[in-house]
C-alpha positions in Angstrom: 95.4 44.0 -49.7 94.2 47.0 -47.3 91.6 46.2 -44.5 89.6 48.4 -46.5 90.0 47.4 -49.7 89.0 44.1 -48.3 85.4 45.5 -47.1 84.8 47.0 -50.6 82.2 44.9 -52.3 83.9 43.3 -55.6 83.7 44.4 -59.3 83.9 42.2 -62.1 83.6 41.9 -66.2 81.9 39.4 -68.1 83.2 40.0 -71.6 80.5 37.4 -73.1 77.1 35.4 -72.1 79.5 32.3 -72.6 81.5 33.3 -69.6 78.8 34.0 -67.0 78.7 30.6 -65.6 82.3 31.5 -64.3 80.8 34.5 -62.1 78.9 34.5 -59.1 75.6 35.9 -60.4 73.9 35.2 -57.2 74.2 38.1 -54.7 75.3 40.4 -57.3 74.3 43.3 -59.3 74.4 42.6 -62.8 74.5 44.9 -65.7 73.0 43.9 -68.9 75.4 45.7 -71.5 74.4 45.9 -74.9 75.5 49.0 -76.6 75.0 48.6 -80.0 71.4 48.7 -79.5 69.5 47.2 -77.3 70.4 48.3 -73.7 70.8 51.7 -75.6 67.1 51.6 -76.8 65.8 50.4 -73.4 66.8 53.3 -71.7 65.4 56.1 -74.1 62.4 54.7 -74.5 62.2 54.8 -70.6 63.3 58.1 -70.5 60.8 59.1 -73.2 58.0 57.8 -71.4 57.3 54.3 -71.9 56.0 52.3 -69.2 57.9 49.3 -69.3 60.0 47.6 -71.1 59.3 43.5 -71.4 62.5 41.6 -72.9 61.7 38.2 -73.9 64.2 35.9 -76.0 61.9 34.7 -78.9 60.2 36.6 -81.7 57.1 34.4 -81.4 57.0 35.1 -77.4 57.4 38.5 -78.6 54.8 38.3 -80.9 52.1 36.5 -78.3 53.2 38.6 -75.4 52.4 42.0 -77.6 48.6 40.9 -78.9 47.8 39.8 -74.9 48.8 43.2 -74.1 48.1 45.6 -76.8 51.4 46.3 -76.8 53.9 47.7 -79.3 56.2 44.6 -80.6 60.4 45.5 -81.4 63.3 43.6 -82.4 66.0 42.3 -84.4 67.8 39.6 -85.8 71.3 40.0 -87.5 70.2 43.9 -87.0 67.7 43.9 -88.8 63.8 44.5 -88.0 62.7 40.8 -87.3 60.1 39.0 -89.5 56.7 39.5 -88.0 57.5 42.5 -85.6 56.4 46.1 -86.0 59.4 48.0 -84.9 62.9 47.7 -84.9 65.7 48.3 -82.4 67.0 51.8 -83.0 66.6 54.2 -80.0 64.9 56.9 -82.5 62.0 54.6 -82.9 60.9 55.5 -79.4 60.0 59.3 -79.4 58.3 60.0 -76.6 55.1 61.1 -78.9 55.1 57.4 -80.0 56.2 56.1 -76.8 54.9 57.7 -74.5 52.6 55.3 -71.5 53.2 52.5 -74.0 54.5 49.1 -73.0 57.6 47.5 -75.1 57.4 44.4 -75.7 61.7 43.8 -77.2 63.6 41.0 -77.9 67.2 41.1 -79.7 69.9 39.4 -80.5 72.2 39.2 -77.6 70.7 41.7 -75.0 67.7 40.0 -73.7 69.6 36.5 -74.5 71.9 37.6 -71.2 69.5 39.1 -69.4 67.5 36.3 -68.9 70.5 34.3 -68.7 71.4 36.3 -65.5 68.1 35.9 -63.6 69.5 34.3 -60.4 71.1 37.6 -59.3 70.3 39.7 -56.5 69.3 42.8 -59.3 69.4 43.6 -62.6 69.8 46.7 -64.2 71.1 47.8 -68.1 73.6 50.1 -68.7 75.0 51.6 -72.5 76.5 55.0 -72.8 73.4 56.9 -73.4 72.4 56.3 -69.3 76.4 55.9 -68.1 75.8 58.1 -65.1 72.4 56.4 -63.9 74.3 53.2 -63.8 77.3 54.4 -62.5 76.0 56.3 -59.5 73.6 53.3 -58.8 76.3 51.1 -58.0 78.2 53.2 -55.8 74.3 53.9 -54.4 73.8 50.5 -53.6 77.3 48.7 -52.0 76.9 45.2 -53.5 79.4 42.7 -55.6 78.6 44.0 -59.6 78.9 41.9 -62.6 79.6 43.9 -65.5 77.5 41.6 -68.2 78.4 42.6 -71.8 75.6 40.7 -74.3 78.8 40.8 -77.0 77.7 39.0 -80.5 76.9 35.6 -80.6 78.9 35.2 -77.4 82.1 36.7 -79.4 83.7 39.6 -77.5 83.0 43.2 -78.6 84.4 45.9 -78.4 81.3 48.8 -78.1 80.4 46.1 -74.6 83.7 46.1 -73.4 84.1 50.1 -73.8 81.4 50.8 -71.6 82.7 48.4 -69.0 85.6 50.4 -68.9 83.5 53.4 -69.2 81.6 52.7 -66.0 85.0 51.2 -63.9 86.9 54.0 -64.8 84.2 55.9 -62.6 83.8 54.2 -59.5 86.6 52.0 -59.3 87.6 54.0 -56.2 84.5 52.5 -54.3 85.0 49.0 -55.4 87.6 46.2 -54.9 88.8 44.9 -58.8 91.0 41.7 -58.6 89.5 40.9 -61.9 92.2 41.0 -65.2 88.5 41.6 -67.5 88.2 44.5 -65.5 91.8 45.7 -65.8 91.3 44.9 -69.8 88.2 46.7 -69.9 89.3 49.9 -68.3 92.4 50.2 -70.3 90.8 49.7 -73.5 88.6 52.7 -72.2 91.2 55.1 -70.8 93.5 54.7 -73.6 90.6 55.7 -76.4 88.2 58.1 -74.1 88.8 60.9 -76.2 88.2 58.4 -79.5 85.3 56.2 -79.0 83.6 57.0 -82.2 86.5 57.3 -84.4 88.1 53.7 -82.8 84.5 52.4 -82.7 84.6 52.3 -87.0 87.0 49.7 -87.1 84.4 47.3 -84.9 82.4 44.2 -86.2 79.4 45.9 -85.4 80.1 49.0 -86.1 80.4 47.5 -89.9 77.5 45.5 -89.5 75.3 48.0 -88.8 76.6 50.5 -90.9 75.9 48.4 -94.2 72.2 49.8 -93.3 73.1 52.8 -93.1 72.7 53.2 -88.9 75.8 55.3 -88.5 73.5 58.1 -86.5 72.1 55.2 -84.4 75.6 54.2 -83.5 77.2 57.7 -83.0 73.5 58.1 -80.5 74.5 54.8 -78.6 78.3 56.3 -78.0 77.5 59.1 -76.6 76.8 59.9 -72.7 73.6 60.6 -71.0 71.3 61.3 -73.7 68.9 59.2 -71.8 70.0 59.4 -68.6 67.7 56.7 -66.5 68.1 53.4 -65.0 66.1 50.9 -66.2 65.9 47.9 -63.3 64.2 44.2 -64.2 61.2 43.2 -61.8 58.6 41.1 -62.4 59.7 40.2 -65.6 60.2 43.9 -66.9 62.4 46.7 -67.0 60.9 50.4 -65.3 62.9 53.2 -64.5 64.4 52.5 -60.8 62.7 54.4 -58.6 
């Protein structure tokens, strides 16, 4: 290992929420992942004007936390709209002329599950395809260890997560140092299919799932990069647009 590489602040994936305790969340940047939809959703409803996004892990927390505020309650279960909530997770809820200077009040299956999971670290941001560049230039921005946290599905590896780890290593690998074999695994997954994410991505768990209600536009949004190019950071319990 170089002198320089050694300097390089480290990289690393978390492929499921039932991993993390096996990473160093403390001191480290970690990326909520969760493509298919919730870390896809958070961003575009940033982008489209929302003024912040509060994840919480319960419907009923969702539920209370929305009536204190006035706020507009989302989520899913299973992806489907959760019992008692208003509004669902699929990014073309959020509009900006239904959006817009709203606050979000979202919980979901296995996004908001990890990020609250991760709240030791020294930040936290989300990350999905439609705001790949945000979160890519971010962390070469800001010169600190990253966790890569994919939400997966009930803590069983996905592939959409894992894609967009290798998504976001493929791009600023050069400023990191990546001794980790999730990483490697990630970014060859990526490389090997970049040209073919939607056409490989039919063949996932989730992809199926979600297709049975007929969400195929949702996931071919969620795929694709920089349609809501912003980065979403957690602070004080919510999620704004990093400044």
């Amino acid at each position: 290992m170089s002198k320089e590489e050694i300097q390089l602040p480290s990289l690393e994936v978390c492929l499921s929420p039932a991993l993390l305790h096996l990473h160093e969340v403390k001191g480290s940047i970690v990326v909520i992942i969760d493509v298919l939809r919730a870390t896809s959703t958070i961003c575009t409803a940033l982008y489209n004007g929302a003024t912040r996004v509060i994840p919480v892990a319960t419907v009923p927390d969702c539920i209370r936390i929305g009536a204190e505020l006035g706020a507009i309650t989302a989520g899913e279960r299973d992806g489907r709209v959760a019992e008692g909530l208003e509004h669902g997770n699929s990014p073309f809820e959020y509009s900006r002329d239904f959006i817009q200077d709203k606050t979000l009040v979202l919980t979901t299956t296995n996004g908001t599950k990890l990020l609250h999971m991760a709240k030791d670290a020294e930040q936290i941001i989300t990350g999905s395809f439609p705001n790949l560049s945000a979160v890519c230039d971010y962390l070469i921005a800001q010169k600190r260890p990253v966790i890569l946290g994919c939400a997966a599905w009930k803590d069983k590896v996905n592939l959409e997560d894992t894609l967009f780890a290798g998504a976001v290593i493929s791009r600023i690998k050069a400023h990191f140092n990546i001794n980790d074999d999730a990483a490697l695994a990630a970014e060859m997954l990526y490389s090997s299919n970049e040209d073919k994410i939607q056409e490989i991505m039919t063949q996932a768990s989730h992809y199926k799932r979600l297709a049975k209600f007929g969400l195929q536009k949702d996931i071919q949004y969620c795929l694709t990069p920089n349609g809501a190019n912003v980065l979403p950071i957690y602070k004080n319990g919510e999620l704004v647009i990093a400044k």
